[in-house]
PDBQT receptor file of N, H, CA, C and O in Angstrom, charges set to zero:
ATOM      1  N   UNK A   1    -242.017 -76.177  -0.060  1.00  0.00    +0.000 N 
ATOM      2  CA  UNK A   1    -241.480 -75.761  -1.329  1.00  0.00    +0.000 C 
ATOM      3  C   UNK A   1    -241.839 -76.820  -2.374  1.00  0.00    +0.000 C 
ATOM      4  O   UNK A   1    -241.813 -78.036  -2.183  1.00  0.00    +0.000 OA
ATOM      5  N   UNK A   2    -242.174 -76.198  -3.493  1.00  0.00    +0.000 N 
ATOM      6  H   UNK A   2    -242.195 -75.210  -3.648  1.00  0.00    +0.000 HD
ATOM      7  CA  UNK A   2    -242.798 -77.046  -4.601  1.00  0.00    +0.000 C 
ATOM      8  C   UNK A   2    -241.610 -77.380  -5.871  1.00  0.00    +0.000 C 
ATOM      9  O   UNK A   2    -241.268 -76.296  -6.343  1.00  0.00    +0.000 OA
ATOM     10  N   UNK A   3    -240.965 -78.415  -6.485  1.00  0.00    +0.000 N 
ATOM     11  H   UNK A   3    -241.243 -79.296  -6.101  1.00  0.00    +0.000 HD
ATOM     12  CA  UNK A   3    -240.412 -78.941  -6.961  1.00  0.00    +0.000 C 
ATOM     13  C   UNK A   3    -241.164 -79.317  -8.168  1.00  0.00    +0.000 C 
ATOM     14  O   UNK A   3    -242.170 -80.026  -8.149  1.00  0.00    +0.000 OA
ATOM     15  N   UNK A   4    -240.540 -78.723  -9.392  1.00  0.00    +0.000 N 
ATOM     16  H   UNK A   4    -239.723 -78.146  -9.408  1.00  0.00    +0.000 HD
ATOM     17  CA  UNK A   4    -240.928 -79.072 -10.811  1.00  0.00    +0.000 C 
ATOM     18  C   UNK A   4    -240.076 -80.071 -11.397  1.00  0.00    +0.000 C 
ATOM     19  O   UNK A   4    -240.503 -81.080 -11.958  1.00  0.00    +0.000 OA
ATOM     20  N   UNK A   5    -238.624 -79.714 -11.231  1.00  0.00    +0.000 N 
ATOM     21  H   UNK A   5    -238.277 -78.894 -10.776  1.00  0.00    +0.000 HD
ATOM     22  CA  UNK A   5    -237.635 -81.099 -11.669  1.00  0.00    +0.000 C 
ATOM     23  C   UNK A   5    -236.521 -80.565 -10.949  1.00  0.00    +0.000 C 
ATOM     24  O   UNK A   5    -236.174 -79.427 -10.635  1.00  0.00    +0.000 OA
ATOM     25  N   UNK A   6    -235.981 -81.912 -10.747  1.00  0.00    +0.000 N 
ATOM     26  H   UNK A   6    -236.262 -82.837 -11.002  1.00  0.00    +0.000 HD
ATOM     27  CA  UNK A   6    -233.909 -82.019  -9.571  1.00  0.00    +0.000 C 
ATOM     28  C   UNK A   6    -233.639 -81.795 -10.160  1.00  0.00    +0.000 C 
ATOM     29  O   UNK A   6    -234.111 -82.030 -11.272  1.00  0.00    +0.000 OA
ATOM     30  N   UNK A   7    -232.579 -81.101  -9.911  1.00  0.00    +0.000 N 
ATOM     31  H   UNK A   7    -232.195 -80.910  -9.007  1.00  0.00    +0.000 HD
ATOM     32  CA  UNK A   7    -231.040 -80.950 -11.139  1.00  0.00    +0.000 C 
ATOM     33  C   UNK A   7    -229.880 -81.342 -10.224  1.00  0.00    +0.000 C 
ATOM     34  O   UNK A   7    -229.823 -80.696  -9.178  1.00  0.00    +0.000 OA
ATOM     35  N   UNK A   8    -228.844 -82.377 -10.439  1.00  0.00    +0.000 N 
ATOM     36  H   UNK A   8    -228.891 -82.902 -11.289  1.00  0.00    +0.000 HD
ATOM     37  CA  UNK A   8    -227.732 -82.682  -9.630  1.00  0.00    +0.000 C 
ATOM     38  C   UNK A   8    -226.418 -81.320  -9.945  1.00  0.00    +0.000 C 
ATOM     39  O   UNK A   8    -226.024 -80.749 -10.962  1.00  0.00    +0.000 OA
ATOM     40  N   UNK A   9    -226.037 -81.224  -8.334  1.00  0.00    +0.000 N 
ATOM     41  H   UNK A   9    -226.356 -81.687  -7.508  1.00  0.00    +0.000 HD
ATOM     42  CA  UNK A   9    -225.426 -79.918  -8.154  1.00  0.00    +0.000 C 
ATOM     43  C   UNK A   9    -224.345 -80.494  -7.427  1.00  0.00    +0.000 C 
ATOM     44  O   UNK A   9    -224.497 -81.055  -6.342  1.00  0.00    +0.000 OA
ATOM     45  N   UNK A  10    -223.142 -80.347  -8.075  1.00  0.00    +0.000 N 
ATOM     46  H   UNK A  10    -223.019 -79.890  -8.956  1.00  0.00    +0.000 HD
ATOM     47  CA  UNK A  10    -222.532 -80.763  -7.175  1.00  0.00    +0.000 C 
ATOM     48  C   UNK A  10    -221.809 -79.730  -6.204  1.00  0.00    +0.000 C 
ATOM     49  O   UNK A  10    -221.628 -78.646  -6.757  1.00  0.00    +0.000 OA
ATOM     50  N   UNK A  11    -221.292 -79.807  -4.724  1.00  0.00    +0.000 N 
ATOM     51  H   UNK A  11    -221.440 -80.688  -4.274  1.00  0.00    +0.000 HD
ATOM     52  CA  UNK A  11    -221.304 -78.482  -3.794  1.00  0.00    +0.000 C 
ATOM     53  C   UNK A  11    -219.941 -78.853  -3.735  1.00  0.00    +0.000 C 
ATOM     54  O   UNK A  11    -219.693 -79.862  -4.395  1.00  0.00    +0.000 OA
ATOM     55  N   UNK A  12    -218.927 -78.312  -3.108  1.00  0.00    +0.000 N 
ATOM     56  H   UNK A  12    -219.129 -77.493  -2.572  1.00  0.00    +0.000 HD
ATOM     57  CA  UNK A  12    -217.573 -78.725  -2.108  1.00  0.00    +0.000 C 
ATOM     58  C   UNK A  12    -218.020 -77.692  -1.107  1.00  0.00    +0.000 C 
ATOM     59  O   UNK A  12    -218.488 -76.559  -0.998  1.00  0.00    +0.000 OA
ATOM     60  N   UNK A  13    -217.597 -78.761  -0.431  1.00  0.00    +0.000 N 
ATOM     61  H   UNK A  13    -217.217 -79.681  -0.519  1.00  0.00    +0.000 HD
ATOM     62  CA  UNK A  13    -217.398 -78.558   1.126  1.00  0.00    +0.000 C 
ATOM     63  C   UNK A  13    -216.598 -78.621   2.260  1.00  0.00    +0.000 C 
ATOM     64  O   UNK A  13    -216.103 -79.744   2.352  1.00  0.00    +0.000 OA
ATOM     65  N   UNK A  14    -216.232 -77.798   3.255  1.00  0.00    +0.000 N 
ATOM     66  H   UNK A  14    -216.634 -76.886   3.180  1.00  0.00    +0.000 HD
ATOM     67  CA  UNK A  14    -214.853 -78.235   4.197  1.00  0.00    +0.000 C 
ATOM     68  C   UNK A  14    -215.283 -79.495   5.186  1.00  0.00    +0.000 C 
ATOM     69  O   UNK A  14    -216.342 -79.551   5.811  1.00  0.00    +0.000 OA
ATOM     70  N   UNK A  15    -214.642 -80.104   5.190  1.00  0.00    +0.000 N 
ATOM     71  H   UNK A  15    -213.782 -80.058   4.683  1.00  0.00    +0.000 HD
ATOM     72  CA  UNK A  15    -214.568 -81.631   5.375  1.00  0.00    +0.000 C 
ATOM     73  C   UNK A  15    -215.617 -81.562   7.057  1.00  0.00    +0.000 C 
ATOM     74  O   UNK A  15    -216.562 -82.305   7.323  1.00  0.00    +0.000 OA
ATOM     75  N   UNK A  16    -214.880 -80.100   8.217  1.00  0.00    +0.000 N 
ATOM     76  H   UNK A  16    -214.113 -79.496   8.000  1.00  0.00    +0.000 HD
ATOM     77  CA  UNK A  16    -215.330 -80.231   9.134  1.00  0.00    +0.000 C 
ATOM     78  C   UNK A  16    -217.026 -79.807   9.090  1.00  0.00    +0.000 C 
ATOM     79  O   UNK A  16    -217.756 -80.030  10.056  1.00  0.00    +0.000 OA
ATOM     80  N   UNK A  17    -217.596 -79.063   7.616  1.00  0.00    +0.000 N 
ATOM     81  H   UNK A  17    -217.003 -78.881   6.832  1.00  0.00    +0.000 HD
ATOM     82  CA  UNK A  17    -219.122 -79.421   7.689  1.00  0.00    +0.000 C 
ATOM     83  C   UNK A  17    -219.604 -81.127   7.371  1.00  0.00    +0.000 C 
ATOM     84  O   UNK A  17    -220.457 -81.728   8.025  1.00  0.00    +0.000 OA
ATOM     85  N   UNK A  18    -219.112 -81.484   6.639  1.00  0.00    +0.000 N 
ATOM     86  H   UNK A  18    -218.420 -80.996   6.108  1.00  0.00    +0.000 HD
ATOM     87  CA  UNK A  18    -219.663 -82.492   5.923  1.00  0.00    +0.000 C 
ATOM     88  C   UNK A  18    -219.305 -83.508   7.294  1.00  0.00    +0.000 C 
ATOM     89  O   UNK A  18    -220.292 -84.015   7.827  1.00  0.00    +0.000 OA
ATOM     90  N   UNK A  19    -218.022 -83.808   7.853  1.00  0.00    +0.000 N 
ATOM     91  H   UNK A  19    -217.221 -83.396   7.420  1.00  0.00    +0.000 HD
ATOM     92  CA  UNK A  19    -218.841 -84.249   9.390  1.00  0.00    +0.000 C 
ATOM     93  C   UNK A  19    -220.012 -83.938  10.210  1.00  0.00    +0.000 C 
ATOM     94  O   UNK A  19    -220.864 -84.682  10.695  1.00  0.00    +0.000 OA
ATOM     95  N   UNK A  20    -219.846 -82.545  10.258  1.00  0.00    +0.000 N 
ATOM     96  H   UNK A  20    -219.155 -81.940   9.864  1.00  0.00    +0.000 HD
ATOM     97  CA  UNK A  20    -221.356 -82.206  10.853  1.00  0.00    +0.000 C 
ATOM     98  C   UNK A  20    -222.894 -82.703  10.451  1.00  0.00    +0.000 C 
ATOM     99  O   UNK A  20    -223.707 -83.287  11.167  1.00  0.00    +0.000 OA
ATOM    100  N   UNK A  21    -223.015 -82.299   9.139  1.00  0.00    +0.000 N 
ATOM    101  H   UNK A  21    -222.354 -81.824   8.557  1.00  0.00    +0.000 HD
ATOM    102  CA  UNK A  21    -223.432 -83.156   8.630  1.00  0.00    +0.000 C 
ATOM    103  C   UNK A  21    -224.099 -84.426   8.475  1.00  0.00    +0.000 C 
ATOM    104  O   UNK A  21    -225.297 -84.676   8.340  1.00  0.00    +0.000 OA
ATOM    105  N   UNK A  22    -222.531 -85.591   8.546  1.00  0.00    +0.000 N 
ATOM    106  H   UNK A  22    -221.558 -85.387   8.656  1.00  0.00    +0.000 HD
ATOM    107  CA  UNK A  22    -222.988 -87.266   8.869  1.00  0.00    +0.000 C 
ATOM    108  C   UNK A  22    -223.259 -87.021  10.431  1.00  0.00    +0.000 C 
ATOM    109  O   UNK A  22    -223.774 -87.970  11.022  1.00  0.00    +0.000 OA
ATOM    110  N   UNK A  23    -223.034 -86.102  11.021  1.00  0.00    +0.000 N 
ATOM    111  H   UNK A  23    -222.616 -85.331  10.541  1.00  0.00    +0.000 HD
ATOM    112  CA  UNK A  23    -223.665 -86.713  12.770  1.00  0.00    +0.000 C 
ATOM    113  C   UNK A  23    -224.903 -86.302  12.769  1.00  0.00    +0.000 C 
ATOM    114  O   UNK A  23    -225.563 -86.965  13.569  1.00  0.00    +0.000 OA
ATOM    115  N   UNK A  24    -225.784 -85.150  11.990  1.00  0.00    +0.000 N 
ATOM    116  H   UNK A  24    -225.248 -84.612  11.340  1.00  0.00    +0.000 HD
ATOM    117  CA  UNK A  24    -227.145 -85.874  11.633  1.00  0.00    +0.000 C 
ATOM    118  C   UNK A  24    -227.442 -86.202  11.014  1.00  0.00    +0.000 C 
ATOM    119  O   UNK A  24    -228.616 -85.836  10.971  1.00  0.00    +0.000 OA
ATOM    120  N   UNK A  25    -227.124 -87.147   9.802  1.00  0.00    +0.000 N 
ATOM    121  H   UNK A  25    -226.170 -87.445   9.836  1.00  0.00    +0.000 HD
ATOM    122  CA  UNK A  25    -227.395 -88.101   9.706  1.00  0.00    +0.000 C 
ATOM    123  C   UNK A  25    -227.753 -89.633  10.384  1.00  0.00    +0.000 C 
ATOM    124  O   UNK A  25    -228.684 -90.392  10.114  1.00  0.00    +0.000 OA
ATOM    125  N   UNK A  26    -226.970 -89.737  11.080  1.00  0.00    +0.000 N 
ATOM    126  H   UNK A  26    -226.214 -89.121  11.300  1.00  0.00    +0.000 HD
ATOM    127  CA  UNK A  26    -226.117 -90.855  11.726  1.00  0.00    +0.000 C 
ATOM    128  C   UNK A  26    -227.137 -90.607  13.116  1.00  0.00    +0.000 C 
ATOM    129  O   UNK A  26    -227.374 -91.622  13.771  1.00  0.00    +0.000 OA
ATOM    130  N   UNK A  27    -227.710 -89.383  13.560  1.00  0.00    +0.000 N 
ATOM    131  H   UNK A  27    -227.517 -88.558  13.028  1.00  0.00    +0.000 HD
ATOM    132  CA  UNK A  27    -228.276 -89.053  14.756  1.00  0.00    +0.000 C 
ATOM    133  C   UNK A  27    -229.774 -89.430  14.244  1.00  0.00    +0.000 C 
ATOM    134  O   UNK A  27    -230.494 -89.741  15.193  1.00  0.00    +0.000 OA
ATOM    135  N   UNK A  28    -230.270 -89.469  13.273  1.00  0.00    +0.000 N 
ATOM    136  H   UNK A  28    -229.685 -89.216  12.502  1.00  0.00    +0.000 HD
ATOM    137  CA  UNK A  28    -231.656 -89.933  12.320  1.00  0.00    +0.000 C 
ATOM    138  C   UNK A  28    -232.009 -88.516  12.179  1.00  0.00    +0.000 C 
ATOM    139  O   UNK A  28    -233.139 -88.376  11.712  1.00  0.00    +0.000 OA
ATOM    140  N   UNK A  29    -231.451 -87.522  12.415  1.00  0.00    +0.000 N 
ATOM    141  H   UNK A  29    -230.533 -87.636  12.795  1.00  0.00    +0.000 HD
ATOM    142  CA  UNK A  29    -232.429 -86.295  12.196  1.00  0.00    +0.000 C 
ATOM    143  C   UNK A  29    -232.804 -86.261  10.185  1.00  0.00    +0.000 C 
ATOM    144  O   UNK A  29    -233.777 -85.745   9.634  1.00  0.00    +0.000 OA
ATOM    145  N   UNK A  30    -231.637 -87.000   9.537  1.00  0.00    +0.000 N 
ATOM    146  H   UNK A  30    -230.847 -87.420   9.985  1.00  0.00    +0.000 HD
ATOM    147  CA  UNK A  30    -232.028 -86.876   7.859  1.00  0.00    +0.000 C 
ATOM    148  C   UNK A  30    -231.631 -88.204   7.395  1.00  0.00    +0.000 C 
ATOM    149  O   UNK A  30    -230.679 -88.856   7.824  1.00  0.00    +0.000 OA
ATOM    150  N   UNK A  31    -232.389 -88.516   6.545  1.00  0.00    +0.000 N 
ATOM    151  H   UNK A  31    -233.163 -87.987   6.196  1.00  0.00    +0.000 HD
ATOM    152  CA  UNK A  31    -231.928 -89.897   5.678  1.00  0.00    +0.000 C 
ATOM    153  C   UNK A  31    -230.485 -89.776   5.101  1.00  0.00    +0.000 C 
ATOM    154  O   UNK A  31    -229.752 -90.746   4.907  1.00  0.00    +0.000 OA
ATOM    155  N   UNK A  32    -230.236 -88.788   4.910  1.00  0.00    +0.000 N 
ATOM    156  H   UNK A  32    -230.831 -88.000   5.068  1.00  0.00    +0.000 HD
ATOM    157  CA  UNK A  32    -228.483 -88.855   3.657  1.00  0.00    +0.000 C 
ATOM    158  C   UNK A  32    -228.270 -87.300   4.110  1.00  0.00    +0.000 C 
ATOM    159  O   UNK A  32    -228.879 -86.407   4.700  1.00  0.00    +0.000 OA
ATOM    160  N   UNK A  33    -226.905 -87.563   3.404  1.00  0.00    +0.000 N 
ATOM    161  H   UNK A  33    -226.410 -88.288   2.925  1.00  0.00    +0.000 HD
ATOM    162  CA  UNK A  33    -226.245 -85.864   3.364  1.00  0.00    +0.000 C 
ATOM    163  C   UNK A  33    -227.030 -84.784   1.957  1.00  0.00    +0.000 C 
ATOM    164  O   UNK A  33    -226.827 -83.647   1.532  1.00  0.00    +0.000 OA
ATOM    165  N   UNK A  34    -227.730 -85.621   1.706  1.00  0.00    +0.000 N 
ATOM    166  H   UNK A  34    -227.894 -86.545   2.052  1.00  0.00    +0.000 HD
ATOM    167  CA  UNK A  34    -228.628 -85.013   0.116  1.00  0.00    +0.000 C 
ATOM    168  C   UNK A  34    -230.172 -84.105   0.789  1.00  0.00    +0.000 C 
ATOM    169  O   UNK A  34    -230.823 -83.247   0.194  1.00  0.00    +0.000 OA
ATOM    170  N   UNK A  35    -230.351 -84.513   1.814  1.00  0.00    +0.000 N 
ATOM    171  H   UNK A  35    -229.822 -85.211   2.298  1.00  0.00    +0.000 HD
ATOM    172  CA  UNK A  35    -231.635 -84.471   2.174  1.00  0.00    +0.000 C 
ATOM    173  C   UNK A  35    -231.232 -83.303   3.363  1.00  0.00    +0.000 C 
ATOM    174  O   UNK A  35    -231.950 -82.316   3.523  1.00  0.00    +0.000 OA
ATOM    175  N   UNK A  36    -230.264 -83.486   4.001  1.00  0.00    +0.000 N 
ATOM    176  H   UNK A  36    -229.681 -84.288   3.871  1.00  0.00    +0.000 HD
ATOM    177  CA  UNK A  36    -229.618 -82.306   5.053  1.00  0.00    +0.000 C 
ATOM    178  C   UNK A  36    -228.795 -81.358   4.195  1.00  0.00    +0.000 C 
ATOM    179  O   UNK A  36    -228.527 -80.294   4.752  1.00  0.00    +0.000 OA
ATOM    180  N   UNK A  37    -228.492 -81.462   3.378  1.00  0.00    +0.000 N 
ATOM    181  H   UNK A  37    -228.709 -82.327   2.925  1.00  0.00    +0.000 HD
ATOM    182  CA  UNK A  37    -228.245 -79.739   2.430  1.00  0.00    +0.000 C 
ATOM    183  C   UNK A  37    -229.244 -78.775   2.007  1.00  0.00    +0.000 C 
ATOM    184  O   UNK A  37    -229.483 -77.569   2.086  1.00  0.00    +0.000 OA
ATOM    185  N   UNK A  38    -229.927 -80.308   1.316  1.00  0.00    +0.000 N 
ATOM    186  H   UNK A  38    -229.733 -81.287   1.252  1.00  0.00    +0.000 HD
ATOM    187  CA  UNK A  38    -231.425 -79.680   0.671  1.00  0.00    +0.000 C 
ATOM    188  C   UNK A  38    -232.286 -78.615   1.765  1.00  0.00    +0.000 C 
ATOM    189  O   UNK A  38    -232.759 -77.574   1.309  1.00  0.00    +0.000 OA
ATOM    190  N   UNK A  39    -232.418 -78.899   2.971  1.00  0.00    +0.000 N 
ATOM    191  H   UNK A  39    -232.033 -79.744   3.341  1.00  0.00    +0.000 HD
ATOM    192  CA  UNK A  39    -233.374 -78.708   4.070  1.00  0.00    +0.000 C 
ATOM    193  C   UNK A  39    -232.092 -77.211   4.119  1.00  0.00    +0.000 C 
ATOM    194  O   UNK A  39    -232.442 -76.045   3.933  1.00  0.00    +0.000 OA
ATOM    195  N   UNK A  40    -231.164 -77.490   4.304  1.00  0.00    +0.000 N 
ATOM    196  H   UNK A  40    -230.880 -78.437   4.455  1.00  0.00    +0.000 HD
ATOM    197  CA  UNK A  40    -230.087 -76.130   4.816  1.00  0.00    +0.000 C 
ATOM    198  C   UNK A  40    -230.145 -75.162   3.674  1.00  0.00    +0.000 C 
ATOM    199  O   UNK A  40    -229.979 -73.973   3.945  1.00  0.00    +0.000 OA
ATOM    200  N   UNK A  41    -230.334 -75.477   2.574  1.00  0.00    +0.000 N 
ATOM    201  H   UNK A  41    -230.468 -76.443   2.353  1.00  0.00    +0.000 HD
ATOM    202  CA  UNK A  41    -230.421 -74.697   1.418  1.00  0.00    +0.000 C 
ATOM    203  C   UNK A  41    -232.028 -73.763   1.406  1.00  0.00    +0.000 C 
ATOM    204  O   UNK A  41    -232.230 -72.552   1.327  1.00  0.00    +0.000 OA
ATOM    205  N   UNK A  42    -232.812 -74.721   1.499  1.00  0.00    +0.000 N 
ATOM    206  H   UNK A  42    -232.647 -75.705   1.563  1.00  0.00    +0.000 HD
ATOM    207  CA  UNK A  42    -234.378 -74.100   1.835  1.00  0.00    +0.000 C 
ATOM    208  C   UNK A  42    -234.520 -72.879   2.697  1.00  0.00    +0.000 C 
ATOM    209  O   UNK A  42    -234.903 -71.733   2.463  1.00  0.00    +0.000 OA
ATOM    210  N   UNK A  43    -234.052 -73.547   3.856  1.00  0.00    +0.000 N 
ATOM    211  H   UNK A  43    -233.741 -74.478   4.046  1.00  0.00    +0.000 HD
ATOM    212  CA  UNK A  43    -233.902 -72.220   5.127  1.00  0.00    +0.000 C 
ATOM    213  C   UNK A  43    -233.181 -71.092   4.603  1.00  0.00    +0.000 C 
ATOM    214  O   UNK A  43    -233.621 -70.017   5.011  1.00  0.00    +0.000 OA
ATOM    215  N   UNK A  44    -232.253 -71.024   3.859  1.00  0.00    +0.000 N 
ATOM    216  H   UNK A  44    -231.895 -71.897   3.528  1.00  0.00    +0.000 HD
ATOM    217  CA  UNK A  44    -231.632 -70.145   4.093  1.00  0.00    +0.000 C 
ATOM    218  C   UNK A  44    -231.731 -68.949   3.054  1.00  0.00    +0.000 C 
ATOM    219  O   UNK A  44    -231.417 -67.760   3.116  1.00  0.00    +0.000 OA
ATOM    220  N   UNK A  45    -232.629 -70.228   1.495  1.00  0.00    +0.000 N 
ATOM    221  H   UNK A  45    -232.883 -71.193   1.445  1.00  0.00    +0.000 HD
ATOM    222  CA  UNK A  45    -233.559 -68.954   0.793  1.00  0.00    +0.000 C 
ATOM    223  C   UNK A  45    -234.973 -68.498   1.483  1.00  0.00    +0.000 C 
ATOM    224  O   UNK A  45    -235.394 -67.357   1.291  1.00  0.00    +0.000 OA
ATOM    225  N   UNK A  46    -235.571 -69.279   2.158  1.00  0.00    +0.000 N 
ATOM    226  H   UNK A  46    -235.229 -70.206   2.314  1.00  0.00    +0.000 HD
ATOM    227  CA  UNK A  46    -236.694 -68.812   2.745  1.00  0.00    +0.000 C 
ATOM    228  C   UNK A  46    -236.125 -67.439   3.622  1.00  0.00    +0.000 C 
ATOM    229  O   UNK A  46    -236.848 -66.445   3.551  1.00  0.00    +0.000 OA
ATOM    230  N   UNK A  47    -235.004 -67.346   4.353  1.00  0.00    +0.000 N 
ATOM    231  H   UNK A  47    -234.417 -68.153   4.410  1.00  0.00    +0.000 HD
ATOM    232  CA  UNK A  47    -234.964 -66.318   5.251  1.00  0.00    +0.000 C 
ATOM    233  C   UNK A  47    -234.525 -65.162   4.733  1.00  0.00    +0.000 C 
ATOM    234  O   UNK A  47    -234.774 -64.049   5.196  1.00  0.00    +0.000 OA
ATOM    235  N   UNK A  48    -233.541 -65.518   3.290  1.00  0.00    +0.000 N 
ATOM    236  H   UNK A  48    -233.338 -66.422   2.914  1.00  0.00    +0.000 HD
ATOM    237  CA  UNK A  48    -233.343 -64.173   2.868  1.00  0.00    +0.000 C 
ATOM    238  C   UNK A  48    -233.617 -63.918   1.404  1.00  0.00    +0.000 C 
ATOM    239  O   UNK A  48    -233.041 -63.002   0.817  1.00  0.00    +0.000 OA
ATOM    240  N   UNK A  49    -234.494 -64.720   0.796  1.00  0.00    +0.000 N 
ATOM    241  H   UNK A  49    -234.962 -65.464   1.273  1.00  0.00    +0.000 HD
ATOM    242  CA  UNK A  49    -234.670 -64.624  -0.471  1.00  0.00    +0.000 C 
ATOM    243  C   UNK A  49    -236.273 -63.052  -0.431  1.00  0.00    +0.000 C 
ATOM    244  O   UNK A  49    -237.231 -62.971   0.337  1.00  0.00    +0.000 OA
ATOM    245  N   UNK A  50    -236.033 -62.508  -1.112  1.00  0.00    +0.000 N 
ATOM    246  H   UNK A  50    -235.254 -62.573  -1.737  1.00  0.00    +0.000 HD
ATOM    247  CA  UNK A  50    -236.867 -61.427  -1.034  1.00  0.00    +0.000 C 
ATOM    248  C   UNK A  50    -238.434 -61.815  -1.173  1.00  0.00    +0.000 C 
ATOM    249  O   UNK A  50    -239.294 -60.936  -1.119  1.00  0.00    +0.000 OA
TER     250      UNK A  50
């Protein structure tokens, strides 16, 4: 996916994702919790965005 400019978004979240979350982080699968939304956000327009 190609990126023209970020825009800061801020999300809320139930606490028991955002653990999920830091354990991959924390497991190295993503640098930050910024970079493991981003990637969860992608997938999930790639699968149902028309």
């Amino acid at each position: 996916m190609e990126y023209e400019r970020s825009n800061v978004t801020t999300v809320i979240l139930p606490k028991a994702l955002i653990r999920k979350v830091d354990r991959l982080v924390t497991s190295g699968y993503f640098k930050n919790r910024g970079d493991a939304i981003k990637y969860a956000v992608e997938r999930l327009l790639e699968k149902y965005s028309a």
